[in-house]
C-alpha positions as CSV (number, residue, x, y, z in Angstrom):
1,X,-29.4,6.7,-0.3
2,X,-32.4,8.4,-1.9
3,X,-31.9,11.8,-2.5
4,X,-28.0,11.6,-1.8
5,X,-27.2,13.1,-5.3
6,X,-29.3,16.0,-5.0
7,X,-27.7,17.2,-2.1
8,X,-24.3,16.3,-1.3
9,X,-23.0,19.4,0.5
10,X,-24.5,18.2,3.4
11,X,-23.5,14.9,3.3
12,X,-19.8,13.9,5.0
13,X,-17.2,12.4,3.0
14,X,-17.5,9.1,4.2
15,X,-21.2,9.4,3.2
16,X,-20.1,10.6,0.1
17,X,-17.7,8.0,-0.9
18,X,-19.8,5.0,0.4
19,X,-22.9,6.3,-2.5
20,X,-20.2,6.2,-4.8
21,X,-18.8,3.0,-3.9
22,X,-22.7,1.8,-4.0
23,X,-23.8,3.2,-7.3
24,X,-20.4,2.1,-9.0
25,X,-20.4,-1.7,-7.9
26,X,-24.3,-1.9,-8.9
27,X,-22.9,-0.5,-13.0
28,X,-20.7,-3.9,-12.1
29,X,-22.8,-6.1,-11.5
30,X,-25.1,-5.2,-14.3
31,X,-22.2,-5.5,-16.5
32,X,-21.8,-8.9,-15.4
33,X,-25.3,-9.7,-15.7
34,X,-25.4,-8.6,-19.4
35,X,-22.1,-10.1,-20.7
36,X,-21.8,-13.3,-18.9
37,X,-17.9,-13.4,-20.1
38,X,-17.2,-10.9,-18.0
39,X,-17.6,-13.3,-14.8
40,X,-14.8,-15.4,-16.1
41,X,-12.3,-12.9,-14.9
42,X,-9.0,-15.3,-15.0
43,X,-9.6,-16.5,-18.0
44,X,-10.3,-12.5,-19.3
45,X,-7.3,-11.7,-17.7
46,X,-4.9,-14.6,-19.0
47,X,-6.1,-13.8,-22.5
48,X,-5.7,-10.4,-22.3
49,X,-1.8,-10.5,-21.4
50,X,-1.6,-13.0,-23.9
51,X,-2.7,-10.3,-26.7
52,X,-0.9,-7.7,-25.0
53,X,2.5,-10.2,-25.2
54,X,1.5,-11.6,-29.2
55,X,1.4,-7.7,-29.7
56,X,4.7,-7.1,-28.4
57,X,6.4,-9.5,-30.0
58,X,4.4,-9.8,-33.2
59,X,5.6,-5.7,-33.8
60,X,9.2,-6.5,-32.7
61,X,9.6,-9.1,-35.1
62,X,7.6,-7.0,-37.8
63,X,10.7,-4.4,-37.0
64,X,13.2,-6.6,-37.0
65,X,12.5,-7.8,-40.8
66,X,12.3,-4.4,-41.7
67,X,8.3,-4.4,-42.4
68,X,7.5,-1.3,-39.9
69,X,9.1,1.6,-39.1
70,X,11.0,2.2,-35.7
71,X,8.1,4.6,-34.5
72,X,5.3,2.4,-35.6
73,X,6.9,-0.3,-33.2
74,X,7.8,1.9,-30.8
75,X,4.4,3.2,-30.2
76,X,2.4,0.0,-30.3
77,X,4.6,-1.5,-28.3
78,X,3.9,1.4,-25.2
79,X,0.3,0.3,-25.9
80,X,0.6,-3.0,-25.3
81,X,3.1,-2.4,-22.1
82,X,0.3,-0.3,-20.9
83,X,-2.1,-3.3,-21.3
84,X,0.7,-5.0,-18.7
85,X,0.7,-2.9,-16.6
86,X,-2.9,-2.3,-15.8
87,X,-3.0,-6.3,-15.4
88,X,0.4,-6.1,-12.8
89,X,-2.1,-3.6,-10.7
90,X,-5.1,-6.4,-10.7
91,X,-2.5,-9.0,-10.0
92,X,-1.1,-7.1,-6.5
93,X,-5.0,-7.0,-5.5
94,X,-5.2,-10.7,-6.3
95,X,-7.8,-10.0,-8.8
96,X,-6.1,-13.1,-10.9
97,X,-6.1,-16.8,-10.3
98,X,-6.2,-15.6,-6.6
99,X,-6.2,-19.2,-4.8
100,X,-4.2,-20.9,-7.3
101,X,-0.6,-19.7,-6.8
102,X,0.8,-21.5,-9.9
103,X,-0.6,-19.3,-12.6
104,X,-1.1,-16.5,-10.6
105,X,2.9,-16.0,-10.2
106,X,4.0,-17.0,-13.9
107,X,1.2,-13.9,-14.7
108,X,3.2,-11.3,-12.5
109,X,6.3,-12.6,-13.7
110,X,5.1,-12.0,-17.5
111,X,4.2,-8.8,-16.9
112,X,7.0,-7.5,-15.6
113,X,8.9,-9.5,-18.2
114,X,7.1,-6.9,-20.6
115,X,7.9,-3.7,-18.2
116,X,11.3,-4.4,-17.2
117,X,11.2,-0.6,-16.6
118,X,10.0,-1.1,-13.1
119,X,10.3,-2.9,-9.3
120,X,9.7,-6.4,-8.7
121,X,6.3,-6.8,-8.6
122,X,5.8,-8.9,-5.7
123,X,7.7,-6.2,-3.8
124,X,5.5,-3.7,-5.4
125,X,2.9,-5.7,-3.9
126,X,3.5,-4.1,-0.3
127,X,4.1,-0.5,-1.5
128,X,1.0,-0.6,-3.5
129,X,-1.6,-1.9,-1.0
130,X,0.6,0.8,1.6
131,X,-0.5,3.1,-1.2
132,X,-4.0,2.5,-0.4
133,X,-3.9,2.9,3.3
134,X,-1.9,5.9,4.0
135,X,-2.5,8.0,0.5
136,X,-1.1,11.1,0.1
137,X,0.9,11.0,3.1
138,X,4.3,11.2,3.7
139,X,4.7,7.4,4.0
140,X,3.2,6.4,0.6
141,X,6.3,5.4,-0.8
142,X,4.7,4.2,-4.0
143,X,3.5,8.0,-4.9
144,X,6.3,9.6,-3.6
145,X,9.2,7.7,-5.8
146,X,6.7,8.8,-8.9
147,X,7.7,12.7,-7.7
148,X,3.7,13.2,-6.5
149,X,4.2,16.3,-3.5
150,X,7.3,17.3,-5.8
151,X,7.9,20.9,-6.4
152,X,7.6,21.2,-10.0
153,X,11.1,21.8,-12.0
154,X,13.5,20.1,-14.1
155,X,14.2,18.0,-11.4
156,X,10.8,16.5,-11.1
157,X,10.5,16.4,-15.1
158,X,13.6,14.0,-15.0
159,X,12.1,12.0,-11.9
160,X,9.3,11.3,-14.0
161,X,10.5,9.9,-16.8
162,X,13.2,7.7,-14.9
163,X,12.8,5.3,-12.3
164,X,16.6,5.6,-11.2
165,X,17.3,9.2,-11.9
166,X,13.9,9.5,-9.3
167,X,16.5,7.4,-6.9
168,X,19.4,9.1,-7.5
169,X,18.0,12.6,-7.0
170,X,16.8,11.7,-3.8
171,X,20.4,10.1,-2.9
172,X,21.6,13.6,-3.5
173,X,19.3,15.6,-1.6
174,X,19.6,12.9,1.3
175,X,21.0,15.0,4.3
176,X,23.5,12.1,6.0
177,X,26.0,9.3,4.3
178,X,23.7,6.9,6.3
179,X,20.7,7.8,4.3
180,X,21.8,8.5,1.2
181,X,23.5,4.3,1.5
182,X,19.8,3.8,2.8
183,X,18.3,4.7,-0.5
184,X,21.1,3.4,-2.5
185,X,20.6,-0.2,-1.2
186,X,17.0,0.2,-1.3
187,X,17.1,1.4,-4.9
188,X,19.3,-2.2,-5.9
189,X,16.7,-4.1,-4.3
190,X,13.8,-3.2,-5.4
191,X,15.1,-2.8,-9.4
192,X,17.0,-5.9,-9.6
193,X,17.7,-7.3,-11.7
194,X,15.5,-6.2,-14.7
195,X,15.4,-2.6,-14.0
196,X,19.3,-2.3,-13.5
197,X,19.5,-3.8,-16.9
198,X,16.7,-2.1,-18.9
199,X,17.9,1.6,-17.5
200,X,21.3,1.1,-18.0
201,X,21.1,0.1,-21.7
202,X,19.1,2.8,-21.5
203,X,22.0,5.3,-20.5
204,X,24.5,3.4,-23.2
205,X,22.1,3.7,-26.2
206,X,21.6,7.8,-25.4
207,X,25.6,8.2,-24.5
208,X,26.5,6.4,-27.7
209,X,24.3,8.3,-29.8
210,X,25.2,11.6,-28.0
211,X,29.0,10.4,-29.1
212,X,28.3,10.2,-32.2
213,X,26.6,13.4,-32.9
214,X,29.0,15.4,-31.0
215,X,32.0,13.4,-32.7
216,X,29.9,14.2,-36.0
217,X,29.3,17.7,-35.6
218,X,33.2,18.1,-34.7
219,X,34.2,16.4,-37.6
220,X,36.0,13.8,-35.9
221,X,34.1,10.6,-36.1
222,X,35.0,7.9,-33.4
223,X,36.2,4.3,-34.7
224,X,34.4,2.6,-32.4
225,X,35.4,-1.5,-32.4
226,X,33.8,-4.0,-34.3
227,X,32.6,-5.4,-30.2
228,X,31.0,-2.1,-29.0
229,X,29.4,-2.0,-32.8
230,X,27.9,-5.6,-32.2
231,X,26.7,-5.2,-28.5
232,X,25.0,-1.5,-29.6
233,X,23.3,-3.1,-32.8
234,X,21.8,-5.1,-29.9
235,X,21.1,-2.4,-27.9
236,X,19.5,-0.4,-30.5
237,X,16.9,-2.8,-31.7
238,X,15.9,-3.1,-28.2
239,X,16.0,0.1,-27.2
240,X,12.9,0.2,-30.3
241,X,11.4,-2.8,-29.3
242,X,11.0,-2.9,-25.3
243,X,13.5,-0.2,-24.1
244,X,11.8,2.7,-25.4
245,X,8.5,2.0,-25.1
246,X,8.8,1.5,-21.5
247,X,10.2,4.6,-21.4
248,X,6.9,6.3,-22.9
249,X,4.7,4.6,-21.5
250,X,6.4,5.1,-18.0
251,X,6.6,8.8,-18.5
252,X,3.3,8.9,-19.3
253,X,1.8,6.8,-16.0
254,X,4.3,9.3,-13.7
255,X,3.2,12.6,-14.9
256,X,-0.7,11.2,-15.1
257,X,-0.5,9.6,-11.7
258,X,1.7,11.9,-9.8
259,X,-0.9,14.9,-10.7
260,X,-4.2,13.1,-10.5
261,X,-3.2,12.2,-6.7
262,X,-3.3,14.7,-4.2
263,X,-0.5,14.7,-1.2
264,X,0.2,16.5,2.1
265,X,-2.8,18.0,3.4
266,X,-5.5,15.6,2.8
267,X,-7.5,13.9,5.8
268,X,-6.0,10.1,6.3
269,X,-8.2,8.0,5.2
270,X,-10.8,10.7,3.3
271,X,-10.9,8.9,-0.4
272,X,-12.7,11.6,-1.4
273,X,-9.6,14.1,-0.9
274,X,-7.5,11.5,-2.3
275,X,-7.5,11.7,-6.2
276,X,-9.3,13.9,-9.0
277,X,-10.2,13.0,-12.8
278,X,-7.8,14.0,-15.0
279,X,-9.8,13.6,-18.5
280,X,-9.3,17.0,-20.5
281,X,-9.1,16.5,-23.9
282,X,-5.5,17.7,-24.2
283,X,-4.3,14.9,-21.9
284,X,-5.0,11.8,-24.3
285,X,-1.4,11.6,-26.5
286,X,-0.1,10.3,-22.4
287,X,-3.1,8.9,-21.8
288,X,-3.0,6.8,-24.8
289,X,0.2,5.1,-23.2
290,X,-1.1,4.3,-19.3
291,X,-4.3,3.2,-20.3
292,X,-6.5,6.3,-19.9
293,X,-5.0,5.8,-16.2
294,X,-5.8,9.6,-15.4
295,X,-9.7,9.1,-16.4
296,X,-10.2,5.8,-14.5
297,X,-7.8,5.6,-11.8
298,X,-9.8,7.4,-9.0
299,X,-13.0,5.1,-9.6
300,X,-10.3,2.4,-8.4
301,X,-9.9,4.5,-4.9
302,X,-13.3,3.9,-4.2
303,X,-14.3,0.4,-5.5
304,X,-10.4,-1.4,-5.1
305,X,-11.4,-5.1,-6.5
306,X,-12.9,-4.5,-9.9
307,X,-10.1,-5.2,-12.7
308,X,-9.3,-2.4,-15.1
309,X,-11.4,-3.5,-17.9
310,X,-14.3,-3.3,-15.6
311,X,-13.5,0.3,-14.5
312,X,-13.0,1.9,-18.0
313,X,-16.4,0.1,-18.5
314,X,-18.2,2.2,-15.7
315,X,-16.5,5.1,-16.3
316,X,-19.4,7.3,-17.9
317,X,-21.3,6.1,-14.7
318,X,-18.7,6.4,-12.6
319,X,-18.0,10.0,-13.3
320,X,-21.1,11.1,-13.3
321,X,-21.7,10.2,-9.3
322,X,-17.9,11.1,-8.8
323,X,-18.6,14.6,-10.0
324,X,-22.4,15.1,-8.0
325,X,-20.3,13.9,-4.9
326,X,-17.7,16.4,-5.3
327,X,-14.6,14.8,-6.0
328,X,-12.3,17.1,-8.8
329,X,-12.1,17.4,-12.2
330,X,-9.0,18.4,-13.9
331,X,-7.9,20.5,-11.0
332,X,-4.7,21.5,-13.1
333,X,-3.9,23.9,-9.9
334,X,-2.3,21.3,-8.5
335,X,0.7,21.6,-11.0
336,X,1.8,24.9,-8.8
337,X,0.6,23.5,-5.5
338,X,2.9,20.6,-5.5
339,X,0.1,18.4,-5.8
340,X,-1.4,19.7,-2.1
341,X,-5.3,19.5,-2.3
342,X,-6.1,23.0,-0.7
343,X,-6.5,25.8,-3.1
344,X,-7.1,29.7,-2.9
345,X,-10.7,29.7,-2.3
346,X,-10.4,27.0,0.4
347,X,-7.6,29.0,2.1
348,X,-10.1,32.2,2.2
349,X,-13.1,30.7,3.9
350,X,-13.9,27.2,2.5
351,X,-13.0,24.1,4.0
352,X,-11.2,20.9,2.3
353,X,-14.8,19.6,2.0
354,X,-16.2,22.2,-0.5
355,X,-18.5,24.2,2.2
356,X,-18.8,27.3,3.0
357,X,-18.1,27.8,6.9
C-alpha cells in the first residue's frame, strides 16, 4: 500500500477503504502492545459499566439527599448513560464475554437497565448488524427510525428527541389502516416494556407541569389529590435521575448520528460513501452526551470489532488516513440535502467518488 496516501484519487473505494481498514487496525494493535490492559477487553468492559452504573446511582442518591443540584445530576447522569450505550453497541458485535452467554446477557440487560429510553437490545441486535449491511438504504431500519433521509422540520426535530413520537409520526403519515397497525404493533414490541414506561412518565411529568403553569398563570391552581401528588413526587425525582438524562443524551446520539450518516443515493456496500466526521468545534455540548459519537463513529464503519474505547484511542490516526482517503468532514450540507451524499459540485460534473469525469 505504498504510496496509497499520496494519491488516492486514483485509487477505488474499495481500495480506499481497505488502506484505511489496514492503517487503523495496525494503531490497534500497537495500542495493545503498549498497554497490555487493553487485551483484557471483558474485564475492561465489565469494569467500565460498573463505573458508568456506581456513577449513576452514586449522583442519584447524592440528589436524592439534597447534596447536588437537579442539573448537576441530570447532566452527569447523560454522561454516564452515554458510557452505556457505547458498551450496548460492543455488546450487539459480541465484543464482550462473547462465548460465555452468562455474563455476556446480564451485561446487555444492565445496559439497557440504564437507557430504558430505547429497544430491547437483543432485538436491536438484528437491526444493528442490518445497519451494517444495507447502510443508507431504504431498508436500514435502525437509521431510519433515528429520522436519517428525513426532510428537516419540526417534524424531524421531534423525531429526534423521541423514540415514540419518531413511531407515531410515521403511524400518521402511513398511507393504509394495515400499515399504520403494522407500525403500531411493531412499535409495542420492540419498546416493551421499559421504553413504554420510561416515555410515558415522560409525557405525565411534562403534562403535569404544563398543568400547573397554565393553572398558575390563570390564577386558578388545580387541587390535585394527595395520590397523583405521591405518584408525581416519584415521577419527578426520576424524571432528574434516569428519565431526563436519557432524554439528553438520546437527543444528542439522534441528531449526531442521523447527520453524520449519509442515505439514499450512496453505492450499496461503498463504506466510504457511508458516513462523514462530524467533529467541529461547535458540536461538542451533544457530543459530550453520545460519547463524541459524531467524531469516532465512522472509524467503526471501517474497522466493526474494535470496542469504543479503542476507537476514540485511534482517532487522531484514524482521521488523519480517513481524510487523505476522502471520506467527509463536517459536510453540514447534508442538513438541506436530507442527509443524501451528492452535493452541487457532484451534480455539475463530479462523480460520488470525488473525480473529475
Amino acid at each position: 500500500m505504498q504510496g496509497t496516501s499520496a494519491s488516492p484519487q486514483r485509487l477505488n473505494a474499495a481500495t480506499r477503504s481497505a488502506h484505511i481498514r489496514e492503517v487503523v487496525l495496525a494503531k490497534g494493535v500497537a495500542l495493545r502492545q503498549r498497554y497490555p490492559i487493553l487485551k483484557h477487553q471483558d474485564a475492561l468492559g465489565a469494569g467500565i459499566l460498573a463505573f458508568a452504573l456506581a456513577g449513576m446511582i452514586g449522583s442519584a442518591a447524592l440528589y436524592i439527599q439534597g447534596q447536588m443540584a437537579w442539573w448537576v445530576c441530570l447532566l452527569l447522569n447523560a454522561f454516564f448513560a452515554s458510557l452505556t450505550h457505547e458498551l450496548e453497541h460492543d455488546l450487539i458485535h459480541s465484543m464482550y464475554f462473547r462465548k460465555q452467554r452468562v455474563p455476556h446477557n446480564v451485561m446487555m440487560g444492565l445496559v439497557w437497565l440504564a437507557r430504558p429510553s430505547t429497544i430491547n437490545p437483543w432485538i436491536r441486535r438484528h437491526l444493528h448488524l442490518n445497519h451494517h449491511k444495507v447502510s443508507g438504504s431504504e431498508t436500514d431500519m435502525e437509521e431510519r427510525a433515528i429520522t436519517n433521509g428525513e426532510p428537516w422540520g419540526f417534524a424531524r426535530l421531534l423525531m429526534i428527541g423521541d423514540n415514540i413520537m419518531s413511531s407515531f409520526i410515521r403511524m400518521l403519515r402511513a398511507k393504509t389502516w394495515a400499515m399504520k397497525l403494522s407500525i403500531i404493533q411493531r412499535t409495542l414490541k420492540v419498546y416493551a416494556p421499559l421504553a413504554l414506561m420510561h416515555w410515558g412518565a415522560w409525557y405525565v411529568f411534562l403534562g403535569f407541569h404544563a398543568a400547573n403553569g397554565l393553572a398558575y398563570l390563570m390564577g386558578t391552581p388545580i387541587e390535585w389529590s394527595a395520590t397523583t401528588m405521591s405518584v408525581m413526587s416519584v415521577i419527578d425525582i426520576a424524571a432528574v435521575v434516569i428519565i431526563g438524562p436519557n432524554v439528553l443524551r438520546t437527543f444528542c446520539l439522534h441528531f449526531i448520528s442521523s447527520n453524520m450518516h449519509y442515505y439514499g443515493d450512496i453505492e450499496p456496500g461503498n463504506v466510504m460513501q457511508q458516513c462523514q466526521v462530524l467533529n467541529a468545534w461547535w458540536l461538542w455540548p451533544l457530543q459530550a452526551f453520545c460519547f463524541n459519537f459524531g467524531s469516532s463513529h465512522g472509524i467503526h464503519h471501517f474497522v466493526v470489532k474494535e470496542p469504543f474505547y479503542i476507537r476514540q484511542m485511534t482517532v487522531p490516526v484514524a482521521h488523519k488516513v480517513m481524510r487523505e482517503m476522502g471520506v467527509r468532514f463536517n459536510d453540514f450540507g447534508t442538513f438541506a440535502r436530507a442527509n443524501r451524499f451528492v452535493r452541487k459540485d457532484e451534480a455539475q460534473g463530479e462523480n460520488v467518488e470525488g473525480v473529475r469525469v
